[in-house]
C-alpha positions as CSV (number, residue, x, y, z in Angstrom):
1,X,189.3,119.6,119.1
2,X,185.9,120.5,118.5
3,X,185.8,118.7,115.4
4,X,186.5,115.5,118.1
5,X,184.0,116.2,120.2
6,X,181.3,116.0,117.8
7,X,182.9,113.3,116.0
8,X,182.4,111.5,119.8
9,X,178.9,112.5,120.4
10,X,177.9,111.2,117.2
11,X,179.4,108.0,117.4
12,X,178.0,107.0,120.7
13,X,174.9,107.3,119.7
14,X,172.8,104.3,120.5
15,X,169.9,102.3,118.9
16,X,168.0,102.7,122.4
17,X,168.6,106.8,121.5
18,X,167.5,106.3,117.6
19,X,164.6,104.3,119.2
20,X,163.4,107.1,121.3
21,X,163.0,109.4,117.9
22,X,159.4,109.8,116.9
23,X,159.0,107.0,114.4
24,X,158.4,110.1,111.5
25,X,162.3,110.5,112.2
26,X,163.6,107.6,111.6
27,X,162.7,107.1,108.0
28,X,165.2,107.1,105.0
29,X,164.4,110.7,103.9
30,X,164.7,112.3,107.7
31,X,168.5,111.4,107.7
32,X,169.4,112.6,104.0
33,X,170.9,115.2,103.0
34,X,168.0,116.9,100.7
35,X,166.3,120.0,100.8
36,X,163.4,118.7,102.9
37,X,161.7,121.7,105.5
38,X,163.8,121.4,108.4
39,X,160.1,121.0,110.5
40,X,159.9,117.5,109.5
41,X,163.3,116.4,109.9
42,X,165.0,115.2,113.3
43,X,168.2,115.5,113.3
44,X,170.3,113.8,116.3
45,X,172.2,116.6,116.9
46,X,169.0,119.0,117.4
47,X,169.0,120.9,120.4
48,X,165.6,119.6,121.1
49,X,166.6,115.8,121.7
50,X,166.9,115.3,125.1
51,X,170.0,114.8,127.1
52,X,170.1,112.1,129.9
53,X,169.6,113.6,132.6
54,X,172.3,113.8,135.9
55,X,171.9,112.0,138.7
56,X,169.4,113.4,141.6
57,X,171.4,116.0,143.7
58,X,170.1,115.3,147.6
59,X,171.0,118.4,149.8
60,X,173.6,117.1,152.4
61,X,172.4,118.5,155.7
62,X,175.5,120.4,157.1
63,X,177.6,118.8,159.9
64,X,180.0,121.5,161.1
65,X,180.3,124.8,160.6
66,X,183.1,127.4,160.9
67,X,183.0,130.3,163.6
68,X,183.1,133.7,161.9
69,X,183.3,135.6,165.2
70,X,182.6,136.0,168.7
71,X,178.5,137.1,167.7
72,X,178.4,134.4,166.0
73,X,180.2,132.0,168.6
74,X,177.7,132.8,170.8
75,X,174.7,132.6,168.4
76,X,175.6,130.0,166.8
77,X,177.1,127.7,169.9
78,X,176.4,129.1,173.6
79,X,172.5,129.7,172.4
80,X,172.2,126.4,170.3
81,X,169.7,124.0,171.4
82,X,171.7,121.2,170.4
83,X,175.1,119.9,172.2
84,X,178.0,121.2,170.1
85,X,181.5,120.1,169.7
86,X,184.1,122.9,169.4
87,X,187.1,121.5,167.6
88,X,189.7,124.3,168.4
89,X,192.4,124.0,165.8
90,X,194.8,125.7,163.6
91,X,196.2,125.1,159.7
92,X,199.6,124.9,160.2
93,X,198.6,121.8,162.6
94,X,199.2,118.4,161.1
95,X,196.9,116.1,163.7
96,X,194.2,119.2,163.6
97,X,193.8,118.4,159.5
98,X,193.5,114.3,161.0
99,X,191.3,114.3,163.9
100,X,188.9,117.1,161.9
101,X,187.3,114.6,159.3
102,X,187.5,112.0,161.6
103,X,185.0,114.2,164.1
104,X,182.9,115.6,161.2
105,X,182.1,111.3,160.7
106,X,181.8,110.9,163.6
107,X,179.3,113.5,164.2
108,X,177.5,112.6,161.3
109,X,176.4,109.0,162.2
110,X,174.7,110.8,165.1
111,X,172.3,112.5,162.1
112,X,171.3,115.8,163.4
113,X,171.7,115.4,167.3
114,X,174.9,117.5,167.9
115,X,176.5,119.9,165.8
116,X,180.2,120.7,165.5
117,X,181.8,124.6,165.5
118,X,185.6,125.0,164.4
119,X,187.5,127.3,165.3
120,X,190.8,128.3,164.3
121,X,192.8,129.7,166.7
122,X,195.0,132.0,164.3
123,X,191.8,133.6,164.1
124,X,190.1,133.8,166.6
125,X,192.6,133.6,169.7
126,X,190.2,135.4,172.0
127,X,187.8,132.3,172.0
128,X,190.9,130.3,172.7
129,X,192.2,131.7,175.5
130,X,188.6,132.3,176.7
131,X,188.4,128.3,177.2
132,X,191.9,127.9,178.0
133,X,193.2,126.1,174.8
134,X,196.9,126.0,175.1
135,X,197.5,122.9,172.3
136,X,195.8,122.0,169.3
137,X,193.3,120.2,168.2
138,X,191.5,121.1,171.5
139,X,187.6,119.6,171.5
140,X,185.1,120.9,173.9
141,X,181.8,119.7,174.5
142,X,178.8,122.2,175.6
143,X,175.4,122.1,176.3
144,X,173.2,124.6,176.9
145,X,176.2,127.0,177.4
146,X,178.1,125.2,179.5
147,X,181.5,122.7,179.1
148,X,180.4,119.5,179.9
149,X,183.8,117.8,178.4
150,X,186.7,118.2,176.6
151,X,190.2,116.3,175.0
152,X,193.3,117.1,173.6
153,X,195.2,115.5,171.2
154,X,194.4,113.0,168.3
155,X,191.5,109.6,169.3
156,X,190.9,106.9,167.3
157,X,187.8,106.4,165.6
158,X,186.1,104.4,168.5
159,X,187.3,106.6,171.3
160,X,185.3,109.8,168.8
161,X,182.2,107.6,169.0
162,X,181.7,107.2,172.9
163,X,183.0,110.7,173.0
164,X,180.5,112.0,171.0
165,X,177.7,109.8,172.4
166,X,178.3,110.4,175.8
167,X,177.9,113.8,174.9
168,X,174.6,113.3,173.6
169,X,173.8,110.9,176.8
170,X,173.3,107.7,175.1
């Protein structure tokens, strides 16, 4: 297998890559096999030749968040400065795992002007009860603390959008 692998990485090897070699390197004698000092040959398997490199990594600015506990319920949600959306809902729940990612997009064309908490209710039943949620997926809006609005039930992706908007008062 190994044997393969090297076979592969020698074999896609490029003129562009044996064009990059300092031109010392690419004479006759660098790729022979005689007892030259290993200083002034290049080999293309050197651990010095540079790799290409991987594509740029941006950090992805978070757009929901999972509530650990009640602390952080309230830290997190009740004391935010932005409106959040609390998507009360549970695994087992077959529209929860459908209306979650459509939320999170929908939340995340608004780019940083309301947040989103999720809460499952398996865990955390005293937050549930606490706002009433007797069916999942459950969303309530706050702001500042207090519900402004809230559905039940699965939306499409347009009804998310005004949700979510008139949340944020556009």
């Amino acid at each position: 297998m190994a044997h393969r692998l090297l076979s592969r990485r020698i074999w896609r090897i490029s003129v562009k890559d044996i064009r990059c070699l300092p031109s010392s390197a690419v004479t006759s004698s660098s790729f022979s096999t005689s007892l030259q000092p290993t200083r002034n040959r290049v080999t293309l398997l050197s651990p010095s030749r540079t790799l290409p490199r991987a594509l740029p990594h941006t950090p992805r600015r978070q757009v929901s968040f999972n509530v650990q506990d009640s602390e952080d319920f309230t830290e997190r949600v009740i004391n935010s400065e932005l409106p959040v959306l609390i998507d009360f809902h549970a695994q087992w729940c077959g529209p929860c795992k459908i209306l979650g990612p459509r939320l999170e997009k929908a939340i995340a064309k608004q780019k940083g002007r309301v947040a989103m908490a999720k809460v499952d209710i398996d865990d955390h039943t005293d937050l549930a009860i606490e706002y009433g949620v007797s069916a999942v997926p459950t969303v309530i809006a706050m702001r500042g603390g207090d519900v402004v609005d809230h559905f039940v039930g699965i939306k499409d992706d347009d009804e998310l959008d005004s949700f979510v908007s008139k949340i944020i008062g556009q």
